[in-house]
C-alpha positions as CSV (number, residue, x, y, z in Angstrom):
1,X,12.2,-2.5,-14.6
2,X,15.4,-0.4,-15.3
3,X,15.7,-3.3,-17.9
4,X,13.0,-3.1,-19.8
5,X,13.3,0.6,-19.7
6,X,16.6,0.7,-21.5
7,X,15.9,-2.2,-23.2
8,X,12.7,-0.5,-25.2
9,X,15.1,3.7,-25.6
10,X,17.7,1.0,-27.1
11,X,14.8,-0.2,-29.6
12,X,13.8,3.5,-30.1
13,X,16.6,4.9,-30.7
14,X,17.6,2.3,-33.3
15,X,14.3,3.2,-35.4
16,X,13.1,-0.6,-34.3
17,X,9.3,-0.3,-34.0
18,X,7.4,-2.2,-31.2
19,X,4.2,-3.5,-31.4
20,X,1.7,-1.6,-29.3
21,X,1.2,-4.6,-26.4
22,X,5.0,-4.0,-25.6
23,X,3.9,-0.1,-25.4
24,X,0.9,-0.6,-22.9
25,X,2.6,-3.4,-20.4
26,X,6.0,-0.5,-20.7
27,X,3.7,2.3,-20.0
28,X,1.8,0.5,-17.6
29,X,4.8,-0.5,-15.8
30,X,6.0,3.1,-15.3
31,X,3.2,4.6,-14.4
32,X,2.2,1.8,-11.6
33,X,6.1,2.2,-9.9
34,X,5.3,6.0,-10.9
35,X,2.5,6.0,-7.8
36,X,3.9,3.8,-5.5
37,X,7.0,6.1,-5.7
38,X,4.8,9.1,-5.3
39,X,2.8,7.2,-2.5
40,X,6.5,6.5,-0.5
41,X,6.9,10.4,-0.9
42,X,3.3,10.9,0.1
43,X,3.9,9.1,3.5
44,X,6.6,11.8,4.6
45,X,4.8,14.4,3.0
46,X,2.1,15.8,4.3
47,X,0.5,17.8,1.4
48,X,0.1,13.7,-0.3
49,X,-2.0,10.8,0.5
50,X,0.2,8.3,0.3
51,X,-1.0,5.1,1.2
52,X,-3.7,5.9,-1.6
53,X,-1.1,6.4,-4.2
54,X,0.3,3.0,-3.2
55,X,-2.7,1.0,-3.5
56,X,-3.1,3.1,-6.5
57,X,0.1,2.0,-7.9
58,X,-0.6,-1.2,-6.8
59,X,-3.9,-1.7,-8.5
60,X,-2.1,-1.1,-12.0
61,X,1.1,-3.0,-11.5
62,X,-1.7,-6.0,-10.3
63,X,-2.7,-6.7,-13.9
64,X,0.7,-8.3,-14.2
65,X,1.8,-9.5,-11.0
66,X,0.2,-12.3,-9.5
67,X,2.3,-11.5,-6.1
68,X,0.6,-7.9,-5.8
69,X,-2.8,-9.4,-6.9
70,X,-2.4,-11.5,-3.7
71,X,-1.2,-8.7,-1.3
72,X,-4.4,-6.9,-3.0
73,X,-6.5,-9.7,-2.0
74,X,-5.2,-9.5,1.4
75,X,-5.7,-6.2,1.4
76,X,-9.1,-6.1,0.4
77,X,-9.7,-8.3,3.7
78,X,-8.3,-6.2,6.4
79,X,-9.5,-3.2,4.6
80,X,-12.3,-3.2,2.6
81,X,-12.7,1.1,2.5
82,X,-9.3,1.0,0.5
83,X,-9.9,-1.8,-1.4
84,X,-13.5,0.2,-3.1
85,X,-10.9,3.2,-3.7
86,X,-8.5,1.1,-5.4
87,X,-11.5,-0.9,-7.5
88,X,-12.8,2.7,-8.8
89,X,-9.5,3.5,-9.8
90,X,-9.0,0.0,-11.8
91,X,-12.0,0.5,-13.6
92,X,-10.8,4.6,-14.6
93,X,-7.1,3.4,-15.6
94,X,-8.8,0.6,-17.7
95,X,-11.3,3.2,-19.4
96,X,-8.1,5.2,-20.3
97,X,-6.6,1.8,-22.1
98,X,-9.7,0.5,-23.5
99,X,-10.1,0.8,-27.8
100,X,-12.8,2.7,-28.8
């Protein structure tokens, strides 16, 4: 990830436009290690729910992963109350993505 991250500044900062798929899968990317990093905090925390931020987190890096899309399908087994939170949430990030 810390690849890809440099990699796209790098592009950025040499005036090198990228197409806006590259944008969404980048942006993606961050924000899905954004909540499982915020759901790792949210375990110690107390004021944060963090296993919800990691299935959260989860959910969004699933579009690209199929490793997480099978944990998720695991998941969805042993807990199927999660896995309707995590759903809602799939269907709100992919609202926020979709073309008018």
């Amino acid at each position: 990830m810390y690849m890809i991250m440099t990699h796209s500044l790098t592009l950025f900062c040499l005036g090198i436009d990228l197409p806006l798929d590259a944008i969404k899968k980048i942006g993606l990317l961050i924000l899905g290690w954004f909540f499982i990093v915020l759901g790792i905090l949210g375990l110690f925390l107390p004021i944060l729910q963090g296993v919800l931020f990691i299935l959260i987190g989860l959910a969004i890096l699933s579009t690209r992963s199929e490793i997480i899309k099978r944990f998720l399908k695991h998941l969805e087994e042993r807990y199927p109350d999660h896995h309707e939170r995590v759903e809602i949430w799939k269907e709100k990030i992919k609202n926020w993505f979709k073309r008018d």
